[in-house]
C-alpha positions as CSV (number, residue, x, y, z in Angstrom):
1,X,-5.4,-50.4,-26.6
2,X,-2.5,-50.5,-24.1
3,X,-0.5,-47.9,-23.3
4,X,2.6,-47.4,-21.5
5,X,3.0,-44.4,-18.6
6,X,6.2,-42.9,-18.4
7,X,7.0,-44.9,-14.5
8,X,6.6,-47.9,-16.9
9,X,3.3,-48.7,-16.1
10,X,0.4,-49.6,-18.6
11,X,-3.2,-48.6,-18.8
12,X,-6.1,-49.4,-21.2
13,X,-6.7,-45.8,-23.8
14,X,-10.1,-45.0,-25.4
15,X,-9.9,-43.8,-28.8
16,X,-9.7,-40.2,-28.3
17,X,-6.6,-40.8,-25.7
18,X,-5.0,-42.8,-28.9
19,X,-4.3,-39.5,-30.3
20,X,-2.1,-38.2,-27.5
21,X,1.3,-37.9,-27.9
22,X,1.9,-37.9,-24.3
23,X,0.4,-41.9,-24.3
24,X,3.0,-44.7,-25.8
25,X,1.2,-47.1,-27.7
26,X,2.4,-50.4,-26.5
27,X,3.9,-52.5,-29.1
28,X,6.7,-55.1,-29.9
29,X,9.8,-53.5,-29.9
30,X,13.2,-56.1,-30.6
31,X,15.6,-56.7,-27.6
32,X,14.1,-54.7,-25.4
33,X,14.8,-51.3,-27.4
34,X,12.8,-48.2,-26.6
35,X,11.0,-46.1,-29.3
36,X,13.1,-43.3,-30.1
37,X,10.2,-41.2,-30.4
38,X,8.7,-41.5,-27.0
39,X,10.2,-40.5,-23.3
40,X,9.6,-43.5,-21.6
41,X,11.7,-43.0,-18.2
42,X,10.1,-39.6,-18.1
43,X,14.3,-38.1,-18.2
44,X,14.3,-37.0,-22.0
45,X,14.3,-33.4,-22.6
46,X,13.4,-33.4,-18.6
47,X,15.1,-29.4,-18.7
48,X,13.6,-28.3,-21.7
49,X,9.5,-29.2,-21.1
50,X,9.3,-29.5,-17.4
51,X,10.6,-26.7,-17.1
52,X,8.2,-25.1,-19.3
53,X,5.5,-26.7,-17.1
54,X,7.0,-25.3,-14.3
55,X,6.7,-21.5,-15.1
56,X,3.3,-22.5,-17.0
57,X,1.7,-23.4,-13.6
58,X,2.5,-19.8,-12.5
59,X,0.7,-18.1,-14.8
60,X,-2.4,-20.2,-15.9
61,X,-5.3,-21.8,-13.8
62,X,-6.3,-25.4,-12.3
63,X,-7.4,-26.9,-15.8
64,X,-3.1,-27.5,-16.8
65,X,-2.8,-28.3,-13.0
66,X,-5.2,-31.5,-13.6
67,X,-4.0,-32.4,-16.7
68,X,-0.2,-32.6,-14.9
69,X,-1.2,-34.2,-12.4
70,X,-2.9,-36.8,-14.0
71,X,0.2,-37.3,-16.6
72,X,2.4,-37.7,-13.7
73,X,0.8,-39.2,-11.0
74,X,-2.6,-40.9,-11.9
75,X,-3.5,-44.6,-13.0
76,X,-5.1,-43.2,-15.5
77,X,-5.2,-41.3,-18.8
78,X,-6.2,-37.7,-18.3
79,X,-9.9,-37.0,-19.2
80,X,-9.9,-35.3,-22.9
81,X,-11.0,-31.4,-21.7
82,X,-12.1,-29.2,-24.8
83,X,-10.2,-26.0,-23.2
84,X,-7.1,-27.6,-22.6
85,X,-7.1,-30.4,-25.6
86,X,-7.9,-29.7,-28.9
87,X,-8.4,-32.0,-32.1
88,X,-5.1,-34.1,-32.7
89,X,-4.2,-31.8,-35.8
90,X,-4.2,-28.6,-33.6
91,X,-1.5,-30.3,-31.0
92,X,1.5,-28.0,-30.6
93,X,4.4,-30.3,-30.2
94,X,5.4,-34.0,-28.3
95,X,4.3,-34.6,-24.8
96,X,2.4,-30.9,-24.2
97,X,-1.1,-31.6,-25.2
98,X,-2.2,-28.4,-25.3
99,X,-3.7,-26.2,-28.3
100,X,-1.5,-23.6,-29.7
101,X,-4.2,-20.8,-29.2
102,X,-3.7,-22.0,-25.4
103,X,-0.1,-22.1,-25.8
104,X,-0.4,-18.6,-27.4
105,X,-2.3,-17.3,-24.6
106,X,0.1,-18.6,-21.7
107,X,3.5,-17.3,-23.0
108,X,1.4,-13.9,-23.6
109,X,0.7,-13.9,-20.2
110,X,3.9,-14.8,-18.7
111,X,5.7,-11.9,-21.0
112,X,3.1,-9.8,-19.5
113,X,3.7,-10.3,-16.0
114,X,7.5,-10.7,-17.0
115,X,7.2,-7.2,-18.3
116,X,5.4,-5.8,-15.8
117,X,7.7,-6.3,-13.3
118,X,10.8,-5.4,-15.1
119,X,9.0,-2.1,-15.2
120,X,8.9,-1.7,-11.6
121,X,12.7,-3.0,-10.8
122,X,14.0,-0.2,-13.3
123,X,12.7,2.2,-10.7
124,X,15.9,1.9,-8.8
125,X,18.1,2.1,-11.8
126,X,17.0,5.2,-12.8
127,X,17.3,6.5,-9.6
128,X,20.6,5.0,-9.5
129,X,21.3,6.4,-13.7
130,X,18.2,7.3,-16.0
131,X,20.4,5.4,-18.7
132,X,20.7,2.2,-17.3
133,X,17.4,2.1,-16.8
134,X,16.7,2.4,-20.6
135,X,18.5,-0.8,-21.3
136,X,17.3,-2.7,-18.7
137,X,13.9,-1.8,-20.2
138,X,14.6,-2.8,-24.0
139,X,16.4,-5.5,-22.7
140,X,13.5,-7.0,-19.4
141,X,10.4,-4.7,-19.9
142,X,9.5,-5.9,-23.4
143,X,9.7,-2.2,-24.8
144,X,11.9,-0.4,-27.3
145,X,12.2,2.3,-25.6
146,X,12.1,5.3,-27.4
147,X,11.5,8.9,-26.3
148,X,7.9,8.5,-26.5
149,X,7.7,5.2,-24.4
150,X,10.3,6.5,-21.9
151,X,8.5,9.5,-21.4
152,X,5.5,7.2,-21.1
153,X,7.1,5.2,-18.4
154,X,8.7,8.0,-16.2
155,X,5.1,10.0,-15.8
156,X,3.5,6.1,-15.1
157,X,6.1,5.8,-12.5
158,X,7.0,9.4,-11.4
159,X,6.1,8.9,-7.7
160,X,8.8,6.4,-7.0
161,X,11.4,8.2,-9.1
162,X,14.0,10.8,-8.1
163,X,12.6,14.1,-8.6
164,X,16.0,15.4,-8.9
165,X,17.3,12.4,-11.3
166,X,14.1,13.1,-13.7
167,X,15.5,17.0,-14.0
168,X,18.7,15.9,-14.7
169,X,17.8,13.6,-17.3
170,X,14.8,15.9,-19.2
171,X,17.6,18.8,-18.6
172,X,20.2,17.1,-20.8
173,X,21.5,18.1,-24.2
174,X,21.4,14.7,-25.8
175,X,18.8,14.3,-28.5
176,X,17.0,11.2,-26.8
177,X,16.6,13.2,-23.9
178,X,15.3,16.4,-25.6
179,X,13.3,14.1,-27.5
180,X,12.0,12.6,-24.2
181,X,11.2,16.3,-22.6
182,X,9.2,16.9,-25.2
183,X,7.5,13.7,-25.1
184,X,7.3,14.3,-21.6
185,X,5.4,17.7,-21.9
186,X,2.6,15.7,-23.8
187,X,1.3,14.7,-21.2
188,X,0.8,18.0,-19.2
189,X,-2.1,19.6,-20.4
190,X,-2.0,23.3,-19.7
191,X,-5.7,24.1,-21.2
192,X,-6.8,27.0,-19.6
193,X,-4.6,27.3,-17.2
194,X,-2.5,30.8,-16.3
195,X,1.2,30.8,-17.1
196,X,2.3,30.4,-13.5
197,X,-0.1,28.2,-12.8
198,X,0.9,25.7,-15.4
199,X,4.7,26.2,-14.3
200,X,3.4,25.2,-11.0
201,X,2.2,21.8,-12.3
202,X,4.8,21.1,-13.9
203,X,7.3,21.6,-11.3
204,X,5.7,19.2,-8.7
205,X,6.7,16.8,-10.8
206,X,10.6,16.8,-11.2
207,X,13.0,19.4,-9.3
208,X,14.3,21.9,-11.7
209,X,18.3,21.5,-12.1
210,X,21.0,23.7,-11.2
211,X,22.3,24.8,-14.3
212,X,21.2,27.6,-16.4
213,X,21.7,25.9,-19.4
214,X,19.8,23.0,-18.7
215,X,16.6,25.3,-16.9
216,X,16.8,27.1,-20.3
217,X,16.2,24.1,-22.2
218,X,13.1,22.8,-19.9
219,X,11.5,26.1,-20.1
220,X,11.7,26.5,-23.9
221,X,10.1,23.1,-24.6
222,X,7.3,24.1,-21.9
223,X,6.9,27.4,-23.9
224,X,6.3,25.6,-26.4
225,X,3.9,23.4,-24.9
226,X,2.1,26.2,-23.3
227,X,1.4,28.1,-26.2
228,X,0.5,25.1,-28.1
229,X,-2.4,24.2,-25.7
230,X,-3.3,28.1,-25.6
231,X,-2.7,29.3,-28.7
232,X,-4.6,33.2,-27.9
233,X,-2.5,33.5,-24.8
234,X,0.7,34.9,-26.5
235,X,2.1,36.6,-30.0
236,X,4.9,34.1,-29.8
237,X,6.4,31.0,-28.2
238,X,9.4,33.3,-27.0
239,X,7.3,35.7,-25.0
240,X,5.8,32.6,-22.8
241,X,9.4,31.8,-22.9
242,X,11.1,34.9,-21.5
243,X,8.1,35.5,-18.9
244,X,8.5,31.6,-17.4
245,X,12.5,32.4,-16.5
246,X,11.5,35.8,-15.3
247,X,9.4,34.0,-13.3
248,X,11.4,31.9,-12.2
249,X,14.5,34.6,-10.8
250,X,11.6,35.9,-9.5
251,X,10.5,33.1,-7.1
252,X,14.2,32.3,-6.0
253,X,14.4,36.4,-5.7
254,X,11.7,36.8,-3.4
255,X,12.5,33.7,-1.2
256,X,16.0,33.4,-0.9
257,X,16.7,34.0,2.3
258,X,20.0,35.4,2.1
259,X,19.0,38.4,-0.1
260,X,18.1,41.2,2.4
261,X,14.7,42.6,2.3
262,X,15.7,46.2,0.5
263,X,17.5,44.2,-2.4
264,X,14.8,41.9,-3.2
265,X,13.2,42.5,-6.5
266,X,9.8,45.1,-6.6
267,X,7.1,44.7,-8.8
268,X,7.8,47.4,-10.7
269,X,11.3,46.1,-11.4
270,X,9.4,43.3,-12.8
271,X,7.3,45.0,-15.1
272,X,10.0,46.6,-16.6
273,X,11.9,43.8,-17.3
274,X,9.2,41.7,-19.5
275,X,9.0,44.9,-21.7
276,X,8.7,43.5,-25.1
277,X,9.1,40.2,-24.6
278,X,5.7,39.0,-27.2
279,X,7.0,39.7,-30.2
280,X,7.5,43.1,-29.7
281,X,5.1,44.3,-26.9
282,X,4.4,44.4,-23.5
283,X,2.3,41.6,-21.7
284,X,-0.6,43.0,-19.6
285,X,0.1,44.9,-16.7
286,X,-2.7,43.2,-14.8
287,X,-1.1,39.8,-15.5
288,X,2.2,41.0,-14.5
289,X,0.9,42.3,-11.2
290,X,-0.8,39.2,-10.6
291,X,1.6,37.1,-11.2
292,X,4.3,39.2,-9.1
293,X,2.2,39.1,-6.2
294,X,0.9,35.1,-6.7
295,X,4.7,34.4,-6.4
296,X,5.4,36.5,-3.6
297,X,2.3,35.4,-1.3
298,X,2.8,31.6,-2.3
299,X,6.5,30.7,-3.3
300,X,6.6,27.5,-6.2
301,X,7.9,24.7,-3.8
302,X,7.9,20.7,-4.4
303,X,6.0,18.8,-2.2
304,X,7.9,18.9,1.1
305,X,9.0,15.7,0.8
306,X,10.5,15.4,-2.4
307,X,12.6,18.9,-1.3
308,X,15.0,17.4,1.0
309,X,16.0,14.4,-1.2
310,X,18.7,12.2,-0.2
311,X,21.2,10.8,-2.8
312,X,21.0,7.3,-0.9
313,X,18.8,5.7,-2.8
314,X,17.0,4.1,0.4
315,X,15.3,7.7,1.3
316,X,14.5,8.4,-2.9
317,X,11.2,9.1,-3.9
318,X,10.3,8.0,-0.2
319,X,6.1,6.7,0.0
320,X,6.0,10.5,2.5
321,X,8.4,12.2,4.2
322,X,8.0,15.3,6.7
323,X,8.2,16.8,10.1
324,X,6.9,15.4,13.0
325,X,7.4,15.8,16.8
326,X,8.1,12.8,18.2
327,X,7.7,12.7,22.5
328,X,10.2,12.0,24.7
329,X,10.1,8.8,27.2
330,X,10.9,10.8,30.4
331,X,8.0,11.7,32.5
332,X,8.4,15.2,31.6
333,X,6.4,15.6,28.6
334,X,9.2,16.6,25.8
335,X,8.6,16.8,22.5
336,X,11.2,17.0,19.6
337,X,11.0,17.8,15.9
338,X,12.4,15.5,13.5
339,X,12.4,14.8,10.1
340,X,11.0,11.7,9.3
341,X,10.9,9.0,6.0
342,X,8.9,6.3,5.1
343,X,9.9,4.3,3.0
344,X,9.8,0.1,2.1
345,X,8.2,-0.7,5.2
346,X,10.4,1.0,7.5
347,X,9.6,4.7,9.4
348,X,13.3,6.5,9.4
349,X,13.5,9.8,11.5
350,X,16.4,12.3,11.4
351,X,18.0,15.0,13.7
352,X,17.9,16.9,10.1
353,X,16.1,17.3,6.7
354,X,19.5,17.2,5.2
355,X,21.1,14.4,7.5
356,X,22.2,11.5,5.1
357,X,22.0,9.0,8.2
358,X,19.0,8.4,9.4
359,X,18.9,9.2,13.7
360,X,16.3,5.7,14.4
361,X,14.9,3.2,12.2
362,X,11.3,1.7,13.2
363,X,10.4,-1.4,10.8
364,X,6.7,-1.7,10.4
365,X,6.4,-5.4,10.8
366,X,4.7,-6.4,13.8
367,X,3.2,-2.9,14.5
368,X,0.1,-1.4,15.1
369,X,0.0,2.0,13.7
370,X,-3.5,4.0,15.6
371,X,-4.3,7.7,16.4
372,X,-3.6,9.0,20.3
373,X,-5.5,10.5,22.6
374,X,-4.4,14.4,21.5
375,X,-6.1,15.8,18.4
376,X,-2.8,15.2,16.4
377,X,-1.1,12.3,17.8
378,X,0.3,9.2,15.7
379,X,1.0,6.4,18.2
380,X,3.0,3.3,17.4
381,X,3.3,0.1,19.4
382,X,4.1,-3.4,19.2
383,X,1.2,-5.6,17.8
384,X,2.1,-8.4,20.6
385,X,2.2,-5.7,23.5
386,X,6.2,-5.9,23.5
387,X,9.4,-4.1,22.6
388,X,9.0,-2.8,19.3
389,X,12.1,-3.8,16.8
390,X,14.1,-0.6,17.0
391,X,17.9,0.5,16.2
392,X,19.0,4.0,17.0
393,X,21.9,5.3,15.5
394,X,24.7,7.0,18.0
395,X,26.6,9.7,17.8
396,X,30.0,7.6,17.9
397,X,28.8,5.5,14.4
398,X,27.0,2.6,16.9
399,X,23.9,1.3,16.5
400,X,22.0,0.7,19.4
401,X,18.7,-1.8,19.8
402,X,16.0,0.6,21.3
403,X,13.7,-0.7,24.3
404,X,10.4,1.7,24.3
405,X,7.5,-0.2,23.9
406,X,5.4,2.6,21.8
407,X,6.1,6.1,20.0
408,X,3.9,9.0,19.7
409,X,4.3,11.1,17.3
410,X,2.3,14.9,16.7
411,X,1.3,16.0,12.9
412,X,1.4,19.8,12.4
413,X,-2.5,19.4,11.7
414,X,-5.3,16.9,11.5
415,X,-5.1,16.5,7.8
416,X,-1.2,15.8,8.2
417,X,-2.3,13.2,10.9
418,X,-4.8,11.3,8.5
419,X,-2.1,10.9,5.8
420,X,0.2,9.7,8.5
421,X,-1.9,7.4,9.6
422,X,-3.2,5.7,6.2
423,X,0.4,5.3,4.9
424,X,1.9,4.0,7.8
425,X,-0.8,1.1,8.0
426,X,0.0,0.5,3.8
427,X,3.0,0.1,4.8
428,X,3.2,-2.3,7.8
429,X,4.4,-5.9,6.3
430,X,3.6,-8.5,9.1
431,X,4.2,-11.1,6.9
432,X,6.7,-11.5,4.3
433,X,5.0,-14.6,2.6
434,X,1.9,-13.0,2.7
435,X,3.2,-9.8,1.4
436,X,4.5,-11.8,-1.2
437,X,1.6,-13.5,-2.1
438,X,-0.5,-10.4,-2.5
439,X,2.1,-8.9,-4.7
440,X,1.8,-11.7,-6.9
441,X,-2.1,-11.8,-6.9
442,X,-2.1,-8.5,-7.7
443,X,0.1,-8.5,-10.5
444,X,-2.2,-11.1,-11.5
445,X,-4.9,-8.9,-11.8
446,X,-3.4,-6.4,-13.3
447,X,-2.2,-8.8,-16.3
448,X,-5.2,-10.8,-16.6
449,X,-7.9,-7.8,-16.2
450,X,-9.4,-8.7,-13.4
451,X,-11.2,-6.9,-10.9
452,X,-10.0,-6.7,-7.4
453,X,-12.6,-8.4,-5.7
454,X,-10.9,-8.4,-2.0
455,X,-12.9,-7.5,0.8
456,X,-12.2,-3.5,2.4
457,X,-11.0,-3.6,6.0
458,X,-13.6,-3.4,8.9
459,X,-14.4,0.7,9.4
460,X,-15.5,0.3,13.6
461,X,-16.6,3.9,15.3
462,X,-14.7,4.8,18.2
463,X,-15.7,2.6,21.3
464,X,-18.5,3.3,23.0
465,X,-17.6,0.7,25.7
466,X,-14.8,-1.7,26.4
467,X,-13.0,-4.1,29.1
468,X,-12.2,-7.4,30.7
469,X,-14.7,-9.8,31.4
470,X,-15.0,-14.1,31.4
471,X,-17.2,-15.7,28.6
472,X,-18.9,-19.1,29.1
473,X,-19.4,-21.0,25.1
474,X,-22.2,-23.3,24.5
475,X,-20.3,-26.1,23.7
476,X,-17.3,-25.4,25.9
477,X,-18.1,-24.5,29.4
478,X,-14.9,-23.3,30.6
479,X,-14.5,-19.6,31.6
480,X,-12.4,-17.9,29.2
481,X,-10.7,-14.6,29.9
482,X,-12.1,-12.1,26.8
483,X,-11.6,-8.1,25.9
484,X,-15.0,-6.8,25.0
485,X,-15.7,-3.4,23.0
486,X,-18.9,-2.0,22.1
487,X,-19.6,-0.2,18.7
488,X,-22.5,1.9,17.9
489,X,-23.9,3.9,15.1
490,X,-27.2,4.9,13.7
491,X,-28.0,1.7,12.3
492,X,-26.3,-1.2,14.6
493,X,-25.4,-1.7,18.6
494,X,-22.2,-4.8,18.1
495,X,-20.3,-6.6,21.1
496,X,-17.6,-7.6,20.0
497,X,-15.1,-10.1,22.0
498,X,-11.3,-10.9,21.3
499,X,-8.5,-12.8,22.8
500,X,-6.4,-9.5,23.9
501,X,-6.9,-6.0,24.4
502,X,-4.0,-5.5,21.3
503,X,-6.3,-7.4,19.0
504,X,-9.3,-5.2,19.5
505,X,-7.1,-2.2,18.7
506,X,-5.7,-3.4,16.1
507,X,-9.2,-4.1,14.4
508,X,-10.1,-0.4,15.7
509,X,-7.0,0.9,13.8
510,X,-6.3,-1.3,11.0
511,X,-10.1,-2.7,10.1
512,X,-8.8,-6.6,10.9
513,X,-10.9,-8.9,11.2
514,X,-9.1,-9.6,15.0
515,X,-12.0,-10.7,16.6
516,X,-13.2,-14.0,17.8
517,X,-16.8,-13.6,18.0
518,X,-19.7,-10.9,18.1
519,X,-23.6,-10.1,19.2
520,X,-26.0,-8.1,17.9
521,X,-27.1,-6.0,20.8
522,X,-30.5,-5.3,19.2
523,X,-31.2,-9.0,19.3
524,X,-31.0,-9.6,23.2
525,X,-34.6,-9.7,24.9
526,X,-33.8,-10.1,28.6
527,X,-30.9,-8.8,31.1
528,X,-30.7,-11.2,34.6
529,X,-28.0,-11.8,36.8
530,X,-27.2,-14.7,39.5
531,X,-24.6,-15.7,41.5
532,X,-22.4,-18.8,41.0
533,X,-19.6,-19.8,43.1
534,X,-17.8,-16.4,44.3
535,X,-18.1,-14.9,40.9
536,X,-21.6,-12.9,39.7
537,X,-22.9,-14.2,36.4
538,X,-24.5,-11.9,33.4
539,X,-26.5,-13.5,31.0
540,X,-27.9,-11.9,27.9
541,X,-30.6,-13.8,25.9
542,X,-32.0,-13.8,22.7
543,X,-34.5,-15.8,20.6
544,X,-31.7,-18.3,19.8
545,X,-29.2,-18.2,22.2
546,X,-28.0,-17.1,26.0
547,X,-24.6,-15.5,26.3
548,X,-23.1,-16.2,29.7
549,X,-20.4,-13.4,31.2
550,X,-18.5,-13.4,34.4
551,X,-16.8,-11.4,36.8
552,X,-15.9,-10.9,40.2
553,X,-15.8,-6.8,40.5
554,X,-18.8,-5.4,41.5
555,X,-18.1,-2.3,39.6
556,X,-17.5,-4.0,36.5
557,X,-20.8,-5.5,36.9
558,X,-22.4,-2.3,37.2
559,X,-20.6,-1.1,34.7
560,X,-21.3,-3.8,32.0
561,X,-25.0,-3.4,33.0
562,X,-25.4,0.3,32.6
563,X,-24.1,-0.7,29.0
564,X,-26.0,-3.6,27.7
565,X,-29.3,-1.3,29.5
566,X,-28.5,1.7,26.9
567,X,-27.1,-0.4,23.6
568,X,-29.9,-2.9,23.9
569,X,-33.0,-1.2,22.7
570,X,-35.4,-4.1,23.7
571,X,-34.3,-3.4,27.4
572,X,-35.0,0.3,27.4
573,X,-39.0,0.0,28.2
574,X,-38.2,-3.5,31.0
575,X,-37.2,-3.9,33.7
576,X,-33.4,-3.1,33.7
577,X,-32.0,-6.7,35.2
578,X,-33.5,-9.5,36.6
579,X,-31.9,-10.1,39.7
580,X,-31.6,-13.7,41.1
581,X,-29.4,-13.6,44.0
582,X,-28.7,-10.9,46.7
583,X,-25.8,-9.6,44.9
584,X,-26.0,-6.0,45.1
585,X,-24.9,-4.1,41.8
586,X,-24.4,-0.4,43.1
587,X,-22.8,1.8,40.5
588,X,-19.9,3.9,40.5
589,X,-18.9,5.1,37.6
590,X,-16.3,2.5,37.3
591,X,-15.9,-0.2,35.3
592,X,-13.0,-1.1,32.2
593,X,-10.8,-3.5,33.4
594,X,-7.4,-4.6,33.5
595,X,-6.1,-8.5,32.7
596,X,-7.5,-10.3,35.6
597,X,-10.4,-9.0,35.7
598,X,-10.3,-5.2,38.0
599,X,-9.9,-2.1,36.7
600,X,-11.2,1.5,36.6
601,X,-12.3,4.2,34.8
602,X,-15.0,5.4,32.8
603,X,-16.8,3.8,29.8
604,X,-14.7,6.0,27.4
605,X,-11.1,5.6,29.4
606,X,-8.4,3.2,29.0
């Protein structure tokens, strides 16, 4: 049977294409009319179902990709495919050919990711107004939003929200937001836990707010709460009440600073005033004292980064913020202490905690984020060896484009420096596109289930080795210019080669995959070295292969041979290089090399 494409064309259809709707059956049709009930210029409801193909190709996999292509594009009539076409009865409308299960499936999908990211974009309403975020939810995030789903959502997402805007809201006297507090508590569980302790917890997650009215009204529903999870602990919910305000004029008693020292509360003046407070009789002493001097030793902070909130929403619920010393460029070594943000892949630093304008602003793209040489140091630098993209902010409102090439920064301890380090390296967006894409793919996963399969980054050991030398290819003979580091732990002796020396840190500090080639030092079975030309030639074989390496510094030589002599374990018990010219290879200790080939320094410098 013929039937008619929608470019006009006609092609022959089996029987099971005959029950297609997508297929016109060619028949007679008077004075040139078209049927009313097929699109044969492919322009009828063009807005309505392309465009539902459109956003289905985002969502589900290759099997509707064929089938478009072939309805569009192909000679041909698509093959029938059991997953994508059912019987003819089970056909959900003209021109889709798909089942309604798999219809089903898709839109459920595509509200899902929909959803998911409506979720996430009402972060910065909230932290703009908590209310507007509520709408945009009922109205984008496929929820009704009540008190128990808000609550839900706000302890999902607490890390990116303002911890200030989350006590204003749970603080207020409005019955969907006392009904949300409550909700809110449900999640705390305070099993076990003392009554400071559990006040603790709780306050690392939102930042109390100033009014007394609205601190009374977060305490009462966390009294409640607390007794509810530990029933034995007090007569009554008032008693945990009363204590948890005592204990917190307590905390701002003992560590504001502008109370003097002689007018700052004593324990005894604490004790006396939870007299009575459990229905009628005293709380232990020993809890008392131990609470008094758990508060005095270790004040109930946020984390430091959340204290110093800004009200621009830029610096909000910021991925870490802290202090850091950041060293001058002078050749005077002078360091300075500044307060510093990250936050959407850009590293702000301040003169102040409390400064709303940011002193300098580093953007991450096209950085390499690594440790430096001191114990503590954070260094930054340009991935391409350049100027790193820098504005500084002046005095006189300006902004100024900065010109240092790296920054190094000192954590107040080696823990500090870790985080540092980890989060700056999240953070770095070289690509946008790509950044893009891996949003996407993993908001696929999320929505479809399934497990992240992607590989970690490379995890090297500091270098034992590294420098400049020339590497000949099998194939291509020319002498290529190449960094080389070697890697060793208990298992594994690597060389590995790369294009630049900012490629091999980058793999050092990021786990990249920078390199353009490696060999398995536990592999190579002889060592000999000749002369070619006015350059000295190393070659390293193995069973499969020789590895041909070049330089011109007799020191580098040595160098590279007192290497390959300790990493190579089939070289310890031979003879230590087979010599075939007069070239004399005399060490001295140096050996890592700059650009063209010379350097100096030991195996471990720079």
């Amino acid at each position: 049977m013929l039937a008619r494409r929608a470019d006009g064309g006609t092609v022959t259809l089996g029987d099971e294409a005959e029950s297609s709707q997508r297929w016109r059956i060619e028949r007679q049709v008077p004075n040139g009319e078209e049927d009313d009930d097929v699109d044969v210029d492919g322009e009828g409801n063009k807005d309505g179902e392309r465009g539902v193909f459109v956003g289905l190709l985002k969502v589900v996999g290759s099997n509707i990709v064929e089938a478009l292509e072939s309805l569009f594009s192909s000679s041909e009539p698509p093959a029938r495919k059991t997953s994508i076409y059912s019987n003819p009865d089970e056909t959900s409308g003209r021109g889709r050919g798909i089942s309604k299960a798999m219809g089903k499936e898709i839109r459920r999908k595509s509200m899902k990711m929909r959803n998911a990211k409506a979720r996430k974009d009402a972060i910065i309403k909230f932290n703009i107004k908590p209310k507007t975020a509520i709408e945009y939810l009922r109205e984008h995030g496929g929820m009704i939003c009540n008190p128990r789903e808000f609550a839900e959502w706000i302890y999902e997402f607490i890390e990116s929200l303002s911890k200030k805007k989350i006590g204003e809201f749970l603080g207020n006297t409005d019955e969907f937001n006392v009904a949300t507090l409550k909700s809110f508590l449900q999640f705390h569980d305070f099993t076990n836990l003392k009554l400071d302790d559990a006040l603790r917890q709780l306050l690392r997650t939102f930042r109390l707010p100033g009014e007394a009215q609205q601190i009374d009204r977060i305490l009462e529903k966390f009294a409640e709460r607390f007794t509810q999870c530990n029933p034995e602990s007090f007569r009554c919910e008032d008693g945990a009440y009363v204590l948890a305000f005592s204990i917190i004029m307590l905390n701002t008693d003992l560590h504001n600073r502008s109370i003097p020292e002689h007018k700052k509360m004593k324990m005894e003046e604490f004790i006396r005033n939870n007299r009575g407070i459990d229905d009628g009789q005293d709380p232990p002493r020993e809890m008392l004292e131990r609470i008094y001097m758990g508060i005095k030793e270790d004040e109930i902070v946020m984390n430091e980064s959340d204290m110093y909130e800004s009200d621009v929403v830029t610096f909000i619920a910021p991925h870490k913020a802290g202090w850091l010393d950041k060293k001058g460029k002078g050749t005077i070594t002078k360091w300075k202490r500044h307060w510093f943000v990250l936050a959407d892949s850009c590293l702000y630093y301040f003169l102040k905690a409390t400064d709303d304008d940011p002193r300098c602003i580093i953007p991450l793209d096209n950085t390499r984020v690594g440790r430096g040489e001191g114990r503590l140091e954070i260094k930054l630098t340009s991935a391409d060896g350049l100027v790193m993209k820098t504005a500084k902010n002046l005095p006189d409102g300006r902004m100024e484009i900065g010109d240092r090439k790296e920054f190094i920064l000192r954590a107040a301890s080696s823990e500090d420096r870790e985080t540092w380090v980890k989060l700056l390296q999240s953070n770095m967006d070289r690509s946008p596109v790509a950044k893009a894409v891996a949003q996407k793919q993993m908001v696929d996963n999320i929505v479809n289930g399934v497990e992240d399969l992607t590989l970690p980054p490379i995890e090297l050991p500091p270098a034992k080795a590294e420098g400049w030398m020339k590497k000949r290819g099998e194939n291509n003979t020319a002498w290529r210019n190449r960094y080389f580091c070697v890697f060793e732990d208990e298992c594994s002796s690597m060389l590995y080669y790369y294009g630049s020396k900012e490629m091999a840190q980058k793999m050092m500090d990021l786990g990249d995959e920078t390199h353009k080639g490696c060999l398995d030092l536990r592999a190579v079975e002889k060592m000999c070295v000749s002369k070619e030309k006015k350059d000295v030639v190393l070659d390293l074989q193995t069973a499969t292969r020789t590895w041909h390496f070049s330089t011109d510094k007799k020191e580098v030589l040595a160098y590279w041979i007192e290497v390959f002599t300790s990493s190579c374990p089939m070289l310890h018990d031979k003879e230590r290089v087979e010599s075939n010219s007069s070239f004399t290879t005399a060490s001295n200790g140096s050996g890592r090399s700059d650009g063209s080939g010379s350097g100096s320094g030991n195996g471990g410098g720079g």
